[in-house]
C-alpha positions in Angstrom: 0.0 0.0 0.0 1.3 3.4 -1.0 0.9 6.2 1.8 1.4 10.3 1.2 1.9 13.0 4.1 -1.0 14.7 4.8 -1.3 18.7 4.3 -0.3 18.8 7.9 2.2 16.9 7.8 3.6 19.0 4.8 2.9 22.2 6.7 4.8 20.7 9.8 7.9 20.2 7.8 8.2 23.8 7.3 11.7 25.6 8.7 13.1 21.9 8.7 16.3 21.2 7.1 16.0 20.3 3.7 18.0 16.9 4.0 15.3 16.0 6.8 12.5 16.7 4.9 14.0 14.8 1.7 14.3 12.0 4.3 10.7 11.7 5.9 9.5 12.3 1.8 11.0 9.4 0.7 10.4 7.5 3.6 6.3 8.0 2.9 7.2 6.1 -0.2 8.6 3.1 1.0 7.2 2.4 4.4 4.8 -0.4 5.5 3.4 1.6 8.4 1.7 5.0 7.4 3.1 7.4 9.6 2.7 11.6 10.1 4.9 14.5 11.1 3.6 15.3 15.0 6.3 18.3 15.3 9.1 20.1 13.4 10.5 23.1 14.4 9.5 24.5 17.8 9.8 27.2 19.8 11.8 28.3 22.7 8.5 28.5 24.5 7.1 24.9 23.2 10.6 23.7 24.1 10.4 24.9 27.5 6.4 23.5 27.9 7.9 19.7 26.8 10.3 20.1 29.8 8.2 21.2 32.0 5.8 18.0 31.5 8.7 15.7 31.1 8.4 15.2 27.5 12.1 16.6 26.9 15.2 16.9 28.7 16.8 20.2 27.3 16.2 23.9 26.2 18.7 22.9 23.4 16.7 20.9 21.5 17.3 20.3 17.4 13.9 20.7 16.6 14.2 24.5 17.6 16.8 24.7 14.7 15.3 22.8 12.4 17.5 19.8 13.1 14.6 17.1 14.1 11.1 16.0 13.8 8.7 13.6 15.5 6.9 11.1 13.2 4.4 9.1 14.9 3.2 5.9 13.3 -1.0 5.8 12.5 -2.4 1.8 13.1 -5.9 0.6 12.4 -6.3 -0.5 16.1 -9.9 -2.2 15.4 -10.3 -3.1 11.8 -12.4 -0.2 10.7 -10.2 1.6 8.2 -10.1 4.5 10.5 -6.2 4.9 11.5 -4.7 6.9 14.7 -1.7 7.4 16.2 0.3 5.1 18.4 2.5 5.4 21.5 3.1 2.0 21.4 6.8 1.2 21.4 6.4 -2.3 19.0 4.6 0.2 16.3 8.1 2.5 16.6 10.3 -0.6 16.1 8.2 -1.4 13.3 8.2 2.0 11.6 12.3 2.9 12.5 13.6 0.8 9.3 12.0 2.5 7.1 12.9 5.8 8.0 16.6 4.1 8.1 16.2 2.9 4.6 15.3 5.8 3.6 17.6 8.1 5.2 20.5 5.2 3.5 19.1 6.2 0.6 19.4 9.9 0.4 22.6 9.6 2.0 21.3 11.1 5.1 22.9 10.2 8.7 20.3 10.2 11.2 20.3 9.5 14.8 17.1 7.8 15.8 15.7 8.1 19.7 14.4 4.7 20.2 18.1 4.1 19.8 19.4 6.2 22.8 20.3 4.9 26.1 18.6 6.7 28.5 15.2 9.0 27.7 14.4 7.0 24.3 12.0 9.2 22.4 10.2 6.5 19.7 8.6 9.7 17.8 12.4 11.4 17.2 14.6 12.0 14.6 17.5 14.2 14.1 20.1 15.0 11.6 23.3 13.6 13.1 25.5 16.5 14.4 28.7 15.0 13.4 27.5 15.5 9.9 25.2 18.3 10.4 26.9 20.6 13.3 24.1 21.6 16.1 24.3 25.7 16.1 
């Protein structure tokens, strides 16, 4: 089954890097699991509402550069046709190839959060800063 980004999800990719958003385009294309854009670029004062309710563990965050978005994957939990977002951390696993194929592809290093040792973040993705230096 072939999936597209919403309108929203297009809108959401505004203000992020071009090599991220050539990334999560291709990855649309190729994936199993439809997925959407939940956040892109954020400001100081969403940054400092996520730490406030735990969500994040810095002010310094790539998405306020640009640097990272949060793609959440949609599953048809009950058969009807009708998809919505999951938080469920097998649906991330599932979903993470893809977006790793298709950053190989563009040529793309990435640095997933489900990957991380401590505070792993399913939804995030971010341009690796050995390749793409954090301002």
């Amino acid at each position: 089954m072939a999936y597209r980004l919403s309108q929203t999800s297009l809108s959401r990719l505004d203000g992020v890097h071009p090599d991220l958003v050539r990334v999560v385009k291709h990855a649309i294309t190729i994936t199993q699991i439809d997925f959407m854009v939940l956040e892109g670029l954020r400001t100081i004062a969403r940054q400092r509402q996520l730490v406030k309710q735990g969500a994040s563990q810095t002010l310094r965050s790539k998405h306020l550069t640009g640097h990272a978005v949060d793609l959440v994957p949609f599953i048809d939990t009950d058969g009807d046709g009708d998809s919505e977002i999951s938080w469920h951390w097998p649906h991330y696993h599932k979903l993470a190839p893809f977006i790793k194929q298709a950053a190989k592809e563009c040529e793309v290093a990435l640095s997933w959060g489900g990957d991380w040792r401590s505070f792993k973040d399913g939804p995030h993705w971010e341009l690796d800063p050995k390749r793409y230096p954090f301002p």
